[in-house]
C-alpha positions in Angstrom: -121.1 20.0 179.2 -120.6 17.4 176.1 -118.7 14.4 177.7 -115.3 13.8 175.4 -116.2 10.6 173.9 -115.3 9.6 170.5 -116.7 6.7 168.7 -113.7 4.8 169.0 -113.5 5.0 173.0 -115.6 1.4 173.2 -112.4 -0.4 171.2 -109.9 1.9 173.2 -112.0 1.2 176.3 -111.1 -3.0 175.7 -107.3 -1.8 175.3 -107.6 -0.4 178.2 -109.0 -2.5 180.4 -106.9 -5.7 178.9 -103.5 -6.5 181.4 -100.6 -4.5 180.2 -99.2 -7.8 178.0 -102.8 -8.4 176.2 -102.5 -4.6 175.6 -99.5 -4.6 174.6 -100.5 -6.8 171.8 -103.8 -5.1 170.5 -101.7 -2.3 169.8 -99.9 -2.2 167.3 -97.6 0.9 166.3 -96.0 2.3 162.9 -93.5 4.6 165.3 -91.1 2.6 167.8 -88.8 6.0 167.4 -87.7 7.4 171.1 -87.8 10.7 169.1 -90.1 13.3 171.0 -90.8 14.8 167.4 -92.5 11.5 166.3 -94.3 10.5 169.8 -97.6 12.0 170.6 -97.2 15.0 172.4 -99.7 15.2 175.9 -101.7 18.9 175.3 -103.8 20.6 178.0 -107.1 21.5 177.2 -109.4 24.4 178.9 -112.8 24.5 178.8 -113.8 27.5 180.7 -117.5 26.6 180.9 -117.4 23.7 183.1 -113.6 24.9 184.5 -112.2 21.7 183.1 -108.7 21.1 182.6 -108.2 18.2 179.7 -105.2 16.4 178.7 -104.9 14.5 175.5 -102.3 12.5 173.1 -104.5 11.0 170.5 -106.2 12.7 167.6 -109.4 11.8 168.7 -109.0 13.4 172.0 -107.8 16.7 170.0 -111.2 16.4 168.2 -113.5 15.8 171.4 -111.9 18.8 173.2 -112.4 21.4 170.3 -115.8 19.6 169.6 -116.5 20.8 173.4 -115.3 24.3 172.8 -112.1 23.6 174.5 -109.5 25.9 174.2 -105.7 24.6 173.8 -103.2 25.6 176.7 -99.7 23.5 176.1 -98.1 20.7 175.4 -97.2 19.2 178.6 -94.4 16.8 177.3 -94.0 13.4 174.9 -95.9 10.2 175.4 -95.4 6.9 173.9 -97.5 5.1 171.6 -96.7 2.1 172.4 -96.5 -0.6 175.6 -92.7 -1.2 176.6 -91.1 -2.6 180.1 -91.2 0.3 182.1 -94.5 1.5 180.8 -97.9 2.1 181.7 -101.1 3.3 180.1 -102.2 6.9 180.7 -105.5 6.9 180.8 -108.2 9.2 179.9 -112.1 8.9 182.3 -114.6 11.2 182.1 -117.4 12.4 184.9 -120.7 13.6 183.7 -121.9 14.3 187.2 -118.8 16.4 187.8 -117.7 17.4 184.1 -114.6 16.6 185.0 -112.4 14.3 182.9 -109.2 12.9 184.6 -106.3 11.6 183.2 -104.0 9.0 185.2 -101.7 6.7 184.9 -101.5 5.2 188.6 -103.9 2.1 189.9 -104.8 4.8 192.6 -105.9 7.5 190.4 -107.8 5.3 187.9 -109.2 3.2 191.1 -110.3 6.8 192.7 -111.6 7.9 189.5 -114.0 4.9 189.0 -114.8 5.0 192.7 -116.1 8.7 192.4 -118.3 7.4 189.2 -115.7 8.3 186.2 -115.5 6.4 183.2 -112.8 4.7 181.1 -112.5 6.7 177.6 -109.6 5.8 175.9 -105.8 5.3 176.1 -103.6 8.2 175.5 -100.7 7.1 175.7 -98.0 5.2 177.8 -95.7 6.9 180.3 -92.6 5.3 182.2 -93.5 4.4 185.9 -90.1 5.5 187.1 -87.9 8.0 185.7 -85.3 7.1 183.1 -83.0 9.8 181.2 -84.6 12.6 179.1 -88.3 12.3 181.2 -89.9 14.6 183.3 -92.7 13.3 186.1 -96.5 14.1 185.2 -98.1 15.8 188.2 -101.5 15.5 189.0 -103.4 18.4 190.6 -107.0 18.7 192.4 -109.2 21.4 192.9 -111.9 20.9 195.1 -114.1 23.7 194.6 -113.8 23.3 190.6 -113.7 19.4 191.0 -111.1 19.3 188.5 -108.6 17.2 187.9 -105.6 18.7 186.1 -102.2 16.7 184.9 -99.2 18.6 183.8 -95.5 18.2 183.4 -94.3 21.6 182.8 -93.2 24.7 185.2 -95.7 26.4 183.9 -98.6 24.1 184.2 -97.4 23.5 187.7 -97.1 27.6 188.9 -101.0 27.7 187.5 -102.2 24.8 189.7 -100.9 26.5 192.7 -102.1 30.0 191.6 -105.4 28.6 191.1 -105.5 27.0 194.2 -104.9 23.2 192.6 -103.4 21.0 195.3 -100.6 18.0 194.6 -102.2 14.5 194.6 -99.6 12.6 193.4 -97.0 11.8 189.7 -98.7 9.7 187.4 -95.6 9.0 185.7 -93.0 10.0 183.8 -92.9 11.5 180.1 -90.3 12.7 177.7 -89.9 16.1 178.0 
């Protein structure tokens, strides 16, 4: 399995790891719109080979997953691009021993991830930590025999965790849906 790394996750990785304010200002934005047709939208990603569910809002996550022979699924709601009060960074973090990349936006996933040997990839986006008007929460699904992680904020996505035998860990947050 081909890890989804771009060459710009070591600069992303410092974003990401910076407190929310130092973030916050690294980042800087040509979009403040609150219009879901100019945020990023969150897409899952399948790849089959390695049973690997993938969820992305930046270009060069869209690249890494078809690089990997992913196959797109849907687009699981709107994320911001950039830090606000009320907002946290969704987080991408990849496993090689598992093949499993997880995508989080809680200090308990991303603490769970790096305590089961995940890496920080990149930023995707930022998600409200509670729910305001016109968002959805982001649910995030394991499966144990798969060892997948798999976030998704639709009906859809949720009906094909539990038909696949995904169980509820927890909402990561809250995107516009």
């Amino acid at each position: 399995m081909k890890r989804l790394v771009s060459l710009s996750a070591a600069i992303v990785l410092l974003i990401a790891l910076a407190p929310a304010g130092q973030a916050a200002a690294s980042t800087t934005s040509a979009s403040a719109s609150q219009n879901a047709l100019l945020l990023p939208a969150l897409e899952t990603w399948w790849g089959g080979g390695p049973a690997d569910n993938f969820a992305t809002a930046t270009v060069d996550g869209t690249n890494d997953a078809r690089a990997a022979g992913y196959v797109y699924v849907r687009t699981e709601g709107f994320v911001w691009d950039q830090f606000a009060s009320g907002r946290t960074g969704l987080y991408s973090l990849y496993s090689s021993a598992r093949g499993d990349n997880i995508t989080t936006a809680t200090q308990a996933g991303y603490d769970s991830a790096i305590n089961a040997g995940y890496f920080p990839v990149r930023t995707e986006g930022w998600v409200y930590t509670s729910q305001v008007s016109g968002t959805v929460p982001l649910y995030q699904y394991w499966h144990g025999g798969r060892a997948d992680n798999f976030v998704t904020a639709t009906q859809a996505g949720r009906n094909a965790a539990v038909a696949a035998g995904y169980v509820f860990v927890r909402v990561e947050g809250y995107v516009k849906s």
